[in-house]
N, CA, C and O atoms as a MOPAC input file, in Angstrom:
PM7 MOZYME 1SCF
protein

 N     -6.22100 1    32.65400 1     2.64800 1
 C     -5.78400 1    31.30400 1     2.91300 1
 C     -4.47200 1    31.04900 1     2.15600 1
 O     -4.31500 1    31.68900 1     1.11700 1
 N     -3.52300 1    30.20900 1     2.53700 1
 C     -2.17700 1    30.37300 1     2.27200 1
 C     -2.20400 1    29.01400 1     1.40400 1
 O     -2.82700 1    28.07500 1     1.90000 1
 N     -1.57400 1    28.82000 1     0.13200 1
 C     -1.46700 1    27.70200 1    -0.57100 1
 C     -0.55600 1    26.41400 1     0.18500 1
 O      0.46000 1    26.63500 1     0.84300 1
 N     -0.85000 1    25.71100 1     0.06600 1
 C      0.03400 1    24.00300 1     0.79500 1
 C      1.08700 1    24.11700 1    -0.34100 1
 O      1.03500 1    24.19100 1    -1.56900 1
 N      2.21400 1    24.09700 1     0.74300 1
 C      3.80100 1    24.12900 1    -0.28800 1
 C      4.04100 1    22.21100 1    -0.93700 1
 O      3.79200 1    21.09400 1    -0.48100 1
 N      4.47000 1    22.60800 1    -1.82800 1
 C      4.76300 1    20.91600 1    -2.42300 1
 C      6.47000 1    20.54300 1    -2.27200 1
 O      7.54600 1    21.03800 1    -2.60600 1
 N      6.18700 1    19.88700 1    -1.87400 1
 C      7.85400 1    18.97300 1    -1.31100 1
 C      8.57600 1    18.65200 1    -2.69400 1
 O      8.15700 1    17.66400 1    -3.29800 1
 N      9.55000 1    19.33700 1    -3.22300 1
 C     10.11600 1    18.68800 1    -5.03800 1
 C     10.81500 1    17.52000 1    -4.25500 1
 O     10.74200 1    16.50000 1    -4.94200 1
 N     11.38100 1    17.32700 1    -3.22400 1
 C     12.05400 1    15.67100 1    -2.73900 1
 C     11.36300 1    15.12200 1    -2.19700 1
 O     10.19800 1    15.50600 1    -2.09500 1
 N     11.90900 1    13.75000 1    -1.50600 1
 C     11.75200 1    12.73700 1    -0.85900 1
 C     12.50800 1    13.28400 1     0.64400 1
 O     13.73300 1    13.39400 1     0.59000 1
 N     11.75100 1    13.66400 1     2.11300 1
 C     12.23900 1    13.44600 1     2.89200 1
 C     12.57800 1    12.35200 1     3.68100 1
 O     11.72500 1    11.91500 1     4.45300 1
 N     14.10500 1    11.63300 1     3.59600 1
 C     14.23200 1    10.28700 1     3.81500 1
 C     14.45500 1     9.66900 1     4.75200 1
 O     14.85800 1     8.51200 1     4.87600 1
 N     13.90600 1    11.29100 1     6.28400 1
 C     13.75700 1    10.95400 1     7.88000 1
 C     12.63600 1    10.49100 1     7.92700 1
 O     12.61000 1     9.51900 1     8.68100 1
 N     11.09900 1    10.85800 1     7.20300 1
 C     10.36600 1    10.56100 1     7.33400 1
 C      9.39800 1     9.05500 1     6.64700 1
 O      8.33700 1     8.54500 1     7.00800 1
 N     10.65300 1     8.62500 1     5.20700 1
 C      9.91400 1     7.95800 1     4.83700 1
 C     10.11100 1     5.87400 1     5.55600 1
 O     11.09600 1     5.65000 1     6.26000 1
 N      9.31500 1     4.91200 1     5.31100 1
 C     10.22700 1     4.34600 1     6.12400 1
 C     10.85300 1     3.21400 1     5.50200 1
 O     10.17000 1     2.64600 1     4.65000 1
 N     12.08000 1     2.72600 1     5.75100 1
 C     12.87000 1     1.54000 1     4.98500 1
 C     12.07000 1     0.41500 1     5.09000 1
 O     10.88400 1     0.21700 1     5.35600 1
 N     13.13700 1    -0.34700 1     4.78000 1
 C     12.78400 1    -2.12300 1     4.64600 1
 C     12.45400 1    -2.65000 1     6.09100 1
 O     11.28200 1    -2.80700 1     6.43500 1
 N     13.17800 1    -2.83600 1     6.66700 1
 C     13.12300 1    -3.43000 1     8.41200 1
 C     11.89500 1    -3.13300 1     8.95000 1
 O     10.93100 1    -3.89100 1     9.05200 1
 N     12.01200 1    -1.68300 1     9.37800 1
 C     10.75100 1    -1.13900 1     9.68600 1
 C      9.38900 1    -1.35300 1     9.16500 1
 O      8.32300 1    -1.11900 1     9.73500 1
 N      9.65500 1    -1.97000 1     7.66800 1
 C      8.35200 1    -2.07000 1     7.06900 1
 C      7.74800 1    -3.38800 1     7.28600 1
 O      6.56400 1    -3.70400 1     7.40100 1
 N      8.93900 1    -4.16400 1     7.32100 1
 C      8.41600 1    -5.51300 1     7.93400 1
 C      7.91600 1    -5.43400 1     8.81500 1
 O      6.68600 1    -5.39400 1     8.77100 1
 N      8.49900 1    -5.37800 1     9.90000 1
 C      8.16400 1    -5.42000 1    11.35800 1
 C      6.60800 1    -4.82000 1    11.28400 1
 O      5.60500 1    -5.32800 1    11.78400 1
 N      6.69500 1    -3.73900 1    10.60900 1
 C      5.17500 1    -3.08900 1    10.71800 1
 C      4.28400 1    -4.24400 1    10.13800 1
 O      3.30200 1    -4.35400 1    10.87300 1
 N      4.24800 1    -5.02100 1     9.25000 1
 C      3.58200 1    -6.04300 1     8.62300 1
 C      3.66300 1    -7.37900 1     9.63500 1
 O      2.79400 1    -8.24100 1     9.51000 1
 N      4.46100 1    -7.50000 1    10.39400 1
 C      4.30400 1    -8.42800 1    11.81200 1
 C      3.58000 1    -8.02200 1    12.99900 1
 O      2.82000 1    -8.67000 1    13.71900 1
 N      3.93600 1    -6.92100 1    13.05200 1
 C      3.02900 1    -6.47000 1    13.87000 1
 C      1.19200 1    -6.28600 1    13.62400 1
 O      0.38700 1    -6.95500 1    14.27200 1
 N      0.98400 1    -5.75900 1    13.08500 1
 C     -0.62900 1    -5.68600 1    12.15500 1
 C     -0.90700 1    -7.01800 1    12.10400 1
 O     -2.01400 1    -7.30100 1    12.56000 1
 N     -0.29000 1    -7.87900 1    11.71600 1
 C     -0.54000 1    -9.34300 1    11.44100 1
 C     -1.24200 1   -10.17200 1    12.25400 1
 O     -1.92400 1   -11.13100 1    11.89400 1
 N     -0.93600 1    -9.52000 1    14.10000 1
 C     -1.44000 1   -10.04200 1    15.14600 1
 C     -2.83500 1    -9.19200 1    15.34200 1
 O     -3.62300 1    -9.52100 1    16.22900 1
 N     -3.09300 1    -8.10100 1    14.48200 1
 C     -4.13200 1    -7.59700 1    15.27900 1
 C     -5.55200 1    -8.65300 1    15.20900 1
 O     -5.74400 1    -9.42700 1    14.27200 1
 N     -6.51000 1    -8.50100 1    16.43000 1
 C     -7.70100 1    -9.44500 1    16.38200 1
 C     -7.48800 1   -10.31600 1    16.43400 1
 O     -8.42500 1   -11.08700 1    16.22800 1
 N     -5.73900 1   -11.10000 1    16.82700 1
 C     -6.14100 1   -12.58400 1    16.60300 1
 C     -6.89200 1   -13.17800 1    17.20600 1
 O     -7.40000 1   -14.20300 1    16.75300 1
 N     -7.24000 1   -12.58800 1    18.67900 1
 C     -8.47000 1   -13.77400 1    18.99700 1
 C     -9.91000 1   -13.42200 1    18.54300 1
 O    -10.87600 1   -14.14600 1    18.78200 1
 N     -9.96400 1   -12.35800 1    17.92900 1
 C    -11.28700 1   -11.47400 1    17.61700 1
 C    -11.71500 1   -11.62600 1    16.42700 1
 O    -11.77300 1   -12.83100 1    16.18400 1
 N    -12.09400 1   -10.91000 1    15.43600 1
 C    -12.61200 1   -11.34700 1    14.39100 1
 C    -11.48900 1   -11.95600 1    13.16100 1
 O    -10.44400 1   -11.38200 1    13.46800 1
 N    -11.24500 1   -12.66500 1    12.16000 1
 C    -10.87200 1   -13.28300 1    12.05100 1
 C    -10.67100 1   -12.82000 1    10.13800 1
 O    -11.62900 1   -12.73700 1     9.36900 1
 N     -9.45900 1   -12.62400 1     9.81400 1
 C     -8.98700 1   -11.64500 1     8.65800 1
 C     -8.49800 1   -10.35600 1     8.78400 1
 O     -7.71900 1    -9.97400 1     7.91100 1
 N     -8.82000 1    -9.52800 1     9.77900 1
 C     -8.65300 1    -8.47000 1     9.98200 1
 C     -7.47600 1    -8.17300 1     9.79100 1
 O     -7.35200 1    -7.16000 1     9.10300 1
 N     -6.31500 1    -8.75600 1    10.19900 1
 C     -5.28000 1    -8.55500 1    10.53200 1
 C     -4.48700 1    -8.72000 1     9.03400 1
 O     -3.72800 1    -7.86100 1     8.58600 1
 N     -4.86100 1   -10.15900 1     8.26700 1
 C     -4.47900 1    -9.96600 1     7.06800 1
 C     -5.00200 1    -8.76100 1     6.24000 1
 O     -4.17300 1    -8.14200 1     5.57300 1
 N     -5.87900 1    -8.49900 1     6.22700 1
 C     -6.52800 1    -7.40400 1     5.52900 1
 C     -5.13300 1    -5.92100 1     6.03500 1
 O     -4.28700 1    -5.44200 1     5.28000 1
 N     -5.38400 1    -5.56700 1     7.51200 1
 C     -4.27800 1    -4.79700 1     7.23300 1
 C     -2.75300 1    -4.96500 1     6.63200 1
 O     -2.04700 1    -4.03600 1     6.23900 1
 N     -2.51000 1    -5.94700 1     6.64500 1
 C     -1.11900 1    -6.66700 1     6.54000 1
 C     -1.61200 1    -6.22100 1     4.97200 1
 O     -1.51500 1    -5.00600 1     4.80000 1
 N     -2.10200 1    -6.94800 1     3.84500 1
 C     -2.67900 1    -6.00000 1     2.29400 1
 C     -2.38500 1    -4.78000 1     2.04800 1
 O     -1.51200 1    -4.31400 1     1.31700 1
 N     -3.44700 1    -4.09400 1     2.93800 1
 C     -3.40000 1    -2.42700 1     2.94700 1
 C     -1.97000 1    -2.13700 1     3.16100 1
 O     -1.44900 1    -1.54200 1     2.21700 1
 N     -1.22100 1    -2.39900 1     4.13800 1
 C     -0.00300 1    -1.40200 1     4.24100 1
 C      0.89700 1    -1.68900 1     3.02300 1
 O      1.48200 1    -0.86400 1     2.32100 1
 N      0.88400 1    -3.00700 1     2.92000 1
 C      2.56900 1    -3.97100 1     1.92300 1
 C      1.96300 1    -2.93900 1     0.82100 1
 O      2.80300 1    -2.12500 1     0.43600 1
 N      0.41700 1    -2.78400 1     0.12200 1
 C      0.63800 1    -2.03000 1    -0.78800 1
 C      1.06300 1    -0.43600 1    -0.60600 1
 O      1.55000 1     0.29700 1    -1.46800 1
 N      0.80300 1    -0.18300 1     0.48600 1
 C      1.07100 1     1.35100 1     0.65500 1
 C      3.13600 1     1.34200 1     0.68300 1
 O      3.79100 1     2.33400 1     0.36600 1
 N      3.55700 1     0.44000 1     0.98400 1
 C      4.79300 1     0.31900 1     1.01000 1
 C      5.35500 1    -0.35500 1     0.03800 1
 O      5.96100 1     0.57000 1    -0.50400 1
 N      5.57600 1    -1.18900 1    -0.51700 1
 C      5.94400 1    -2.25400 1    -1.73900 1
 C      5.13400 1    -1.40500 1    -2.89100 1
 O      5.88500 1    -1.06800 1    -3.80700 1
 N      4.19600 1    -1.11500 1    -3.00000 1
 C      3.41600 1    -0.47200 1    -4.36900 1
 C      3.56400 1     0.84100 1    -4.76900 1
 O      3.65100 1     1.32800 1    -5.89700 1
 N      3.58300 1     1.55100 1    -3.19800 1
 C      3.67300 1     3.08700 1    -3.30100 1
 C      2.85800 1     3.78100 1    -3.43800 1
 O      2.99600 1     4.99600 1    -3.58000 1
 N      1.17100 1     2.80100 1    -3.41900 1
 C      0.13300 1     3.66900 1    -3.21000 1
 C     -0.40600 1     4.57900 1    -1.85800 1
 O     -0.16900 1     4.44300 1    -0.65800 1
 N     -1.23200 1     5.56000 1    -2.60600 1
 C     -2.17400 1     6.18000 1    -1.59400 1
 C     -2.72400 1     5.17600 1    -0.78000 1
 O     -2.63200 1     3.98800 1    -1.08700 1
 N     -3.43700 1     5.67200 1     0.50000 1
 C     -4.16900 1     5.26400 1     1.42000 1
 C     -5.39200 1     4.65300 1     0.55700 1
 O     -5.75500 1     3.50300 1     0.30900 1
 N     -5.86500 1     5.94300 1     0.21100 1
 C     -7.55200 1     5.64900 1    -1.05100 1
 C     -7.14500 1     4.64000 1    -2.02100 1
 O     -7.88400 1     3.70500 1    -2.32700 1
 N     -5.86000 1     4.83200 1    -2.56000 1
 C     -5.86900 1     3.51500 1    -4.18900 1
 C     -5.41000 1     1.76900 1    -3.42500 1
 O     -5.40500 1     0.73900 1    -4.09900 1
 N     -5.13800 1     1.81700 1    -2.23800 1
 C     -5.03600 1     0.76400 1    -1.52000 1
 C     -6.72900 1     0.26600 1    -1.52100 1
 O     -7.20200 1    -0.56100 1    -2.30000 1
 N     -7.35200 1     0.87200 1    -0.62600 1
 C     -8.64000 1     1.05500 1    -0.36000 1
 C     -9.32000 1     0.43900 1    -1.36400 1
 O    -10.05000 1    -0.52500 1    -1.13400 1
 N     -9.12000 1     1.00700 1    -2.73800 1
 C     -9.89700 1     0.82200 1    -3.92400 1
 C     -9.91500 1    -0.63800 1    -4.93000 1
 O    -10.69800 1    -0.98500 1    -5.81500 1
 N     -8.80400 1    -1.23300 1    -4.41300 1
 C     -7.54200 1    -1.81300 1    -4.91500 1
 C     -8.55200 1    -3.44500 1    -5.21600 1
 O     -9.07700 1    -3.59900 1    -4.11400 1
 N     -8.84200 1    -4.16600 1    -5.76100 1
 C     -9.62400 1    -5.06000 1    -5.73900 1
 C     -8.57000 1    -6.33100 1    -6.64600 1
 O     -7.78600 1    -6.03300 1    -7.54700 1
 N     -8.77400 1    -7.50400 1    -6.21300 1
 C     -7.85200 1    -8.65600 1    -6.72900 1
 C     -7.99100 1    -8.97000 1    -8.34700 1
 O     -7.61300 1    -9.89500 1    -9.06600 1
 N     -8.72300 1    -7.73800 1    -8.56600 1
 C     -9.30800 1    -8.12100 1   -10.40900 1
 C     -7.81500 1    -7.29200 1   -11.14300 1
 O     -7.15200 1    -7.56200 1   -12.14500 1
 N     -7.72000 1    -6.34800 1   -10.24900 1
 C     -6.80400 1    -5.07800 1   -10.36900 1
 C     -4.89200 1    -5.92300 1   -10.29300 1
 O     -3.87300 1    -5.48200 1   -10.82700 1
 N     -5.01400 1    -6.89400 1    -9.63700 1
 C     -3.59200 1    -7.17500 1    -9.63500 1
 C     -3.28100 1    -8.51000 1   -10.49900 1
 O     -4.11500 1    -9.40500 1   -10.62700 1
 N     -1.89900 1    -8.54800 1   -11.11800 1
 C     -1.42700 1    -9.29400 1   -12.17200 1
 C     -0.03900 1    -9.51000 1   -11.80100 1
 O      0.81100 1    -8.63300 1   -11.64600 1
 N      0.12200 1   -10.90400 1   -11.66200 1
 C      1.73800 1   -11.21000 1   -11.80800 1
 C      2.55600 1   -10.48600 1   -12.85800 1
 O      2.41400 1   -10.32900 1   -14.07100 1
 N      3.52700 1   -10.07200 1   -11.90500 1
 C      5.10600 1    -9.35600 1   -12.69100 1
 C      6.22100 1   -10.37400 1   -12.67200 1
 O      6.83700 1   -10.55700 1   -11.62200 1
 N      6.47900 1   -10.95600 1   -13.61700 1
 C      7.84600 1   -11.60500 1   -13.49000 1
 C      7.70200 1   -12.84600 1   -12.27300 1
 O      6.86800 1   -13.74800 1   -12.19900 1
 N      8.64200 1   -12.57300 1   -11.52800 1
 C      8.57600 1   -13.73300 1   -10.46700 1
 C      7.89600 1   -13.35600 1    -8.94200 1
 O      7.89800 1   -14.12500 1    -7.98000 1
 N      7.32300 1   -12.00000 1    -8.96300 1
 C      6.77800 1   -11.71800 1    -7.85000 1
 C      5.46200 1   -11.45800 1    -8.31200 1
 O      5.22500 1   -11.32800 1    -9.51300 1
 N      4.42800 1   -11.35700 1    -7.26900 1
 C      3.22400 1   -11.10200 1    -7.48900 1
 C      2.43100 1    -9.80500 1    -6.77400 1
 O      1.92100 1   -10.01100 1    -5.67300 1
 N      2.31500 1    -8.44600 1    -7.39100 1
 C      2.44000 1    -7.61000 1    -7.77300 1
 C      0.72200 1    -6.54500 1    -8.06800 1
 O      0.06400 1    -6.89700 1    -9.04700 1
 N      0.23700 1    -5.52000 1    -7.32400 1
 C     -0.98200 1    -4.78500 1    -8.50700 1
 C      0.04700 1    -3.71600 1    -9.32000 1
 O      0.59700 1    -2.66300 1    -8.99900 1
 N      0.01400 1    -4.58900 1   -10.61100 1
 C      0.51800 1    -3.80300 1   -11.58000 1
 C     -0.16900 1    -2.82500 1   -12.19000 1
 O      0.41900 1    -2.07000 1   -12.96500 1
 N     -1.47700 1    -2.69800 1   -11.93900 1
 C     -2.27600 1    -1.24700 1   -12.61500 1
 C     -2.69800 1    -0.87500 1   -11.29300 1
 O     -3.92300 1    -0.79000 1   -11.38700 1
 N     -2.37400 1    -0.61500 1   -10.15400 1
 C     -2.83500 1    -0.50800 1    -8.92300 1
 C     -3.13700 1     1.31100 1    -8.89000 1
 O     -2.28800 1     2.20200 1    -8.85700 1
 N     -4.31500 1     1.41100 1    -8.90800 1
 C     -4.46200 1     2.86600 1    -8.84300 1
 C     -4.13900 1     3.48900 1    -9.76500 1
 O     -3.73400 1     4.64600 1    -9.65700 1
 N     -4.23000 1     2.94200 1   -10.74300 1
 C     -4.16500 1     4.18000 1   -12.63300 1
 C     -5.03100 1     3.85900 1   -13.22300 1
 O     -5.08500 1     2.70800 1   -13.65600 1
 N     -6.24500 1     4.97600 1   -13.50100 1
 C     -6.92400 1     5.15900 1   -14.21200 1
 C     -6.52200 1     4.84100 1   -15.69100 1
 O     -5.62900 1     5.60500 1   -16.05700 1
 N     -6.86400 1     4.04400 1   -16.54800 1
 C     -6.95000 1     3.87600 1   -17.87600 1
 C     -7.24300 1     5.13700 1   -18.54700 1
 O     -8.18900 1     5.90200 1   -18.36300 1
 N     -5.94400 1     5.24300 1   -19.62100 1
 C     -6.00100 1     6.82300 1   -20.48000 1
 C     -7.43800 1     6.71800 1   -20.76100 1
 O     -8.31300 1     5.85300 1   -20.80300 1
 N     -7.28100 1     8.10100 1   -20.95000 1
 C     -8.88800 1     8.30700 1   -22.06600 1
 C     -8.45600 1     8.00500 1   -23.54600 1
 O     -7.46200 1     8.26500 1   -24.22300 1
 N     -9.91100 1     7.19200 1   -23.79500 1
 C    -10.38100 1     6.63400 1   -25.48400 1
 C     -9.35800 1     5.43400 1   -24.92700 1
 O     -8.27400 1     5.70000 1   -25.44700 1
 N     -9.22900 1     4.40500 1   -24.22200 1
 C     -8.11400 1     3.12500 1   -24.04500 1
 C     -8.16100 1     2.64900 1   -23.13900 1
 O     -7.40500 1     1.70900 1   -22.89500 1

């Protein structure tokens, strides 16, 4: 079995900007609107952190409102997906 090569950069065809990221957060926004009712915010959550935060899929997932803390003038999960050192 052949080892998975690790990327040392950022490929910056694949990753996606600002515009695009919105739009993706407008779009999701509509899903279910006539159907169940949050859904759509809930994805609209999941992605902004996968994009604005820079988390994984899973530390999105995991991500609970106990977990996030105002930064400055935006509002922010500032420990979003980091395990607390050991002994701290």
């Amino acid at each position: 079995m052949q080892r998975a090569t690790i990327a040392e950069s950022v490929d910056r065809r694949v990753v996606v900007s600002g515009r695009p990221a919105r739009e993706l957060l407008t779009v999701v926004s509509y899903v279910d609107e006539r159907g169940r009712v949050g859904r759509g915010e809930r994805l609209v959550a999941f992605f902004a952190c996968l994009y604005f935060a820079a988390l994984r899929p899973s530390e999105a997932l995991a991500l609970r409102e106990q977990d996030c803390h105002p930064s400055g003038n935006r509002v922010g999960p500032a420990d979003a997906g980091r395990q607390p050192a050991p002994g701290g």
